[in-house]
N, C-alpha and C positions, 0 to 999 in steps of 0.2 A: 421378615419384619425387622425393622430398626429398633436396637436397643443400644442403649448408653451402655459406653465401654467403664470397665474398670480401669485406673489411672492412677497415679501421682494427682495433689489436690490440684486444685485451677489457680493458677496466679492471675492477678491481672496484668494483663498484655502493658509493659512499660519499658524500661532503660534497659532490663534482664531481658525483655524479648530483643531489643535491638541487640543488645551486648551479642546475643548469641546467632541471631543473626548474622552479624558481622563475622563472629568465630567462623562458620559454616561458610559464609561468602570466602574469605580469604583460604579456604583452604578448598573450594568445590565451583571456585568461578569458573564459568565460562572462556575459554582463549576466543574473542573474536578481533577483527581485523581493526576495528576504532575503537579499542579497551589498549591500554597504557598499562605497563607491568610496575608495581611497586606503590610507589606515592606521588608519582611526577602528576603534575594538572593534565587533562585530556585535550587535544587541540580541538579549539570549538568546532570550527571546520569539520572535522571527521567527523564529531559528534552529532552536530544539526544536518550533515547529509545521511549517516547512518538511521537519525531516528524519524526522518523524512522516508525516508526507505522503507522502514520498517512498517508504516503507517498501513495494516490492514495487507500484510504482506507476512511472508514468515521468514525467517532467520535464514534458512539452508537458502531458500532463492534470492535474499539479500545478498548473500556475500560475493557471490560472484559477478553482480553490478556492482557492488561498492570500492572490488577493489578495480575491477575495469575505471569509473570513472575517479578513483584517487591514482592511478596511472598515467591517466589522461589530463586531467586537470586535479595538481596536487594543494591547489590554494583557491580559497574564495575568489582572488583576481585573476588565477587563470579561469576560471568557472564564468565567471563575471565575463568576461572576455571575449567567450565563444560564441559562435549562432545559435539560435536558440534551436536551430533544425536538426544540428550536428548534436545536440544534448536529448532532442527528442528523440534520435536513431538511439543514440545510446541507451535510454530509457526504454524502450521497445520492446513488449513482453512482461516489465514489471505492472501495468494496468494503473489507473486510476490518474489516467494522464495531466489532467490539471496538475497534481502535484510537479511533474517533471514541469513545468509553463511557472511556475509560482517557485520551485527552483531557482529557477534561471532569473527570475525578477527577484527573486529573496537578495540572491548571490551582488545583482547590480546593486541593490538597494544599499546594503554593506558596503561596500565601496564608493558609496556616493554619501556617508557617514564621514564625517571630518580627522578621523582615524584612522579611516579602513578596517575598522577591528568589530566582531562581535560584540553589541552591546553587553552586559552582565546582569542586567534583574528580568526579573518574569516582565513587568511591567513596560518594561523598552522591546525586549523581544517580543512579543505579542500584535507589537506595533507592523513587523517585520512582515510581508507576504508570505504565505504558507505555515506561519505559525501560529497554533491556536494553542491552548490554555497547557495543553498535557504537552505539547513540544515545549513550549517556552519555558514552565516547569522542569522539564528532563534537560535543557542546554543548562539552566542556572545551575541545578543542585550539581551536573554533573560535570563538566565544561569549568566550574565558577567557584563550587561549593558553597552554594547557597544553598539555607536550610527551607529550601524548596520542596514539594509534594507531590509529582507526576505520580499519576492514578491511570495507566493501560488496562489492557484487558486481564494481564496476568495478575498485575498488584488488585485491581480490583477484585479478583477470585481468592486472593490469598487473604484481603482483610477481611471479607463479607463473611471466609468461613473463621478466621480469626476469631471473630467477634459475634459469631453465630448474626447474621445479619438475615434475618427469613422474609423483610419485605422484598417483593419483585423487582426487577429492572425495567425499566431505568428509574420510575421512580425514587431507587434506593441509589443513586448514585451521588449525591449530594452528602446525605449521610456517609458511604462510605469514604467519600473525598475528607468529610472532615475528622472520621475517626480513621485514615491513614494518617492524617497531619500531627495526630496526636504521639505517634511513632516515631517523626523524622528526625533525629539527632542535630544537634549545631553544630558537632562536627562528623566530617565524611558522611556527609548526606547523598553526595552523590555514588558516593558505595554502599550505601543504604537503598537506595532508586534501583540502583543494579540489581543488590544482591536480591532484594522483594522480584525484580521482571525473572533472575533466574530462576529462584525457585518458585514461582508460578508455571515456567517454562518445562523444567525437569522434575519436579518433587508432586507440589501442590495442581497435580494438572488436571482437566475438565471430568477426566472418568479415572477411574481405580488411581488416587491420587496414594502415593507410597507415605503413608502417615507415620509409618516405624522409622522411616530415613529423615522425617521433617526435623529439624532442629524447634521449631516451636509447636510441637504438641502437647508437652507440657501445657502449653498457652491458649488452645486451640477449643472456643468454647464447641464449635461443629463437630468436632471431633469426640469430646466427650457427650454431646447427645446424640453419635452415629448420626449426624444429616450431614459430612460432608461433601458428597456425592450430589447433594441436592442442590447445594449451594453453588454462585447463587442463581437464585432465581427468576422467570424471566417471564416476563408478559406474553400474549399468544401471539405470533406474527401472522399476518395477514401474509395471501399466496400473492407471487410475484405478476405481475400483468405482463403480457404475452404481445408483443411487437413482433410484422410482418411484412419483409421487401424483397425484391429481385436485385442480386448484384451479376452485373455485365462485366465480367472478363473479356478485355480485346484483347489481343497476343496480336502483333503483328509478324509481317513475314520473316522480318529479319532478327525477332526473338526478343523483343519491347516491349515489354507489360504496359497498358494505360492505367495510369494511378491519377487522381485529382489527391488536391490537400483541401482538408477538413477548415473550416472558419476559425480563426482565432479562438473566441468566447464557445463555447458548450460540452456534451460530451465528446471525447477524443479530440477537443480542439488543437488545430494545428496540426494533428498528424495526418499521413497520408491514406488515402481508403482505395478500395476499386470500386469505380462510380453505383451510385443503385441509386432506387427507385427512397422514396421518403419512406423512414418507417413508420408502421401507420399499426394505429389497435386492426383490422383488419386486412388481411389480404386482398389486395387489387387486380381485378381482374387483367386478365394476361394480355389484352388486348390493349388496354390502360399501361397497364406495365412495361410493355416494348414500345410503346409510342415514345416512352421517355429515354431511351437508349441513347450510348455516347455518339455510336456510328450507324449510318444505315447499311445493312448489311443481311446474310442470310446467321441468322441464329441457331445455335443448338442447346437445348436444355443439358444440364446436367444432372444426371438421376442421383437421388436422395435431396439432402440441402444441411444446412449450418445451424448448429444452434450454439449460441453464448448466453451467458447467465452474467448480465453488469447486476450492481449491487440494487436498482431499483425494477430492476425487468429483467426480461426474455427475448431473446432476440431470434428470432428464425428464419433464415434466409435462404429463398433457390437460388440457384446460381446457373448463370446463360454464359454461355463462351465463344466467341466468334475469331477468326482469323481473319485478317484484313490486309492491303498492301500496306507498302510505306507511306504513300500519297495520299491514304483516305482521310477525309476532312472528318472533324468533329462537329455534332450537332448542338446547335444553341445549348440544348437541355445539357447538355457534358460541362457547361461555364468554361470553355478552350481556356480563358484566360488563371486558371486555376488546377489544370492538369499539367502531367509531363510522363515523359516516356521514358522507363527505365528499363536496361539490360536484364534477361534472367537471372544473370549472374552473379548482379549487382542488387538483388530484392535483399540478400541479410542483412546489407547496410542501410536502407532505408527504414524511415521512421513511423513503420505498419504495427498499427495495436493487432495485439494476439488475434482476434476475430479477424484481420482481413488478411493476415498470416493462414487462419483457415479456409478463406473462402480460396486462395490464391492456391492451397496445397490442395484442396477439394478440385477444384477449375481442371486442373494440369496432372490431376494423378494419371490419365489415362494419354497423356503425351508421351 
């Protein structure tokens, strides 16, 4: 049963929760790879590719894209500069492909700005492709030092039990956006933005959040009614729907995966897939199903199949495998004009979302 903790009285959450905030931040940050040591400004650059990155992603599998592609392209104009195809390989694995597509147009955008430079207020970035409200917010406060308000998932868990916030999500997201605003400092705001994402991250986290280690428990109205485990709290989510296709693996003879690229505009657009069948709410019969194959050929099923989980569905896919000469022509249904053949060798460097990385690892375990 939940009972209220005995405590020190309640302050209300003001300048002394920041103050100590900050205490705690500078002495229990985070070292990561686009974080600047001392008091120097962050380059916006690092910043708006890190928090693009971050977007529905977690830290440990950021960091090893972020420093791959600040390697690769160290400035918005080299980024700006690149193929968009060469940006999607590199992207490959981190999911939610539009962002890497909206990257790459962010990056031009910037550069076709009469500066070349990051704009500075929420208001102009916003304007920018891929930025929406909580990026634009996190480039100014941090990037700019504007007393801006980025509200993620972490600050949002840190104010809602702050302020003991018991209405549900989303519809309490408004409320919390504005009673974070009431926190942000006018100066080092963006180490204010930080230090709230770290300790949501390490202290204040989803289950057995370490309350004795939080620098604002003192302040913590969740904390003094024992609910902050509870917090916050979240509307029922409806089950995901359940999507079902045949993907055709050709291997030719001389060790050539067939890959088609995905349409510009939708999901995984732009990136490359191994061709299939439409995904459809039901499975199509098998007869249906091969009629649509890239090559006419003798087929062999592959026993079990694929399943991905994208953020709106389920994806479940058989998977067929054929081996073909070099000379074998592709069938209308394959669109020739949208495939290409690539080396075994050569599939890590291609720009394959995670799912056709498994369909490709499923295909060929038994090669």
């Amino acid at each position: 049963m939940l009972v209220a903790r005995k405590q020190l009285p309640l302050r209300p959450a003001g300048p002394d929760t920041v103050d100590a905030l900050l205490a705690w931040y500078d002495a229990e940050r985070r070292d990561l790879p686009w974080r600047v040591k001392g008091r120097k400004r962050p380059d916006a650059y690092r910043v708006w590719l890190s928090e693009i990155m971050l977007q529905q992603t977690t830290v440990k599998a950021v960091i090893p894209y972020f420093e791959k592609f600040v390697a690769r392209w160290p400035s918005v104009a080299d980024l700006a500069a690149a193929p968009l195809d060469d940006v999607l390989a590199m992207w490959a694995g981190l999911g939610y492909y539009s962002r890497a597509r909206n990257l790459h147009r962010c990056a031009i955008a910037v550069m076709e700005r009469p500066d070349g430079q990051f704009p500075k207020t929420e208001a102009e970035l916003i304007e920018l492709p891929g930025i929406g409200p909580y990026t634009a917010a996190a480039i100014a406060a941090i990037a700019f030092g504007a007393a801006s308000t980025p509200v993620d998932g972490n600050i949002e868990r840190v104010v809602s039990r702050l302020f003991a916030v018991t209405h549900p999500l989303p519809g309490a997201k408004r409320e919390i956006k504005r009673l974070a605003a009431t926190l942000t400092p006018a100066k080092r705001a963006g180490d204010h933005a930080q230090a709230m994402m770290d300790l949501g991250a390490t202290v204040c986290t989803p289950k057995r959040p370490s309350c004795l280690m939080c620098p604002l428990q003192q302040d913590c109205h969740a904390h003094a009614r024992g609910i902050q485990e509870t917090l916050p709290r979240k509307g029922a989510k409806g089950e995901r729907p359940v999507r079902y296709g045949t993907a055709f693996l050709v291997l030719r003879e001389d060790g050539a995966v067939l890959l088609r690229k995905r349409p510009p505009a939708g999901l995984l657009g732009g990136m490359l897939e191994v061709p299939s069948t439409d995904w459809s709410d039901t499975l199509m019969p098998s007869d249906m199903a091969m009629a649509g194959a890239p090559v006419r050929t003798e087929w062999w099923p592959v026993p079990g199949g694929i399943v991905h989980t994208f953020t709106h569905f389920r994806l479940e896919l058989q998977v067929v495998r054929a081996i073909v000469p070099p000379e074998t022509p592709l069938t209308f249904w394959a669109e020739p004009d949208r495939c290409v053949w690539i080396a075994r060798r050569d599939l890590h460097k291609a720009a394959l979302p995670s799912v056709m990385r498994k369909v490709i690892a499923h295909a060929l375990k038994e090669q």
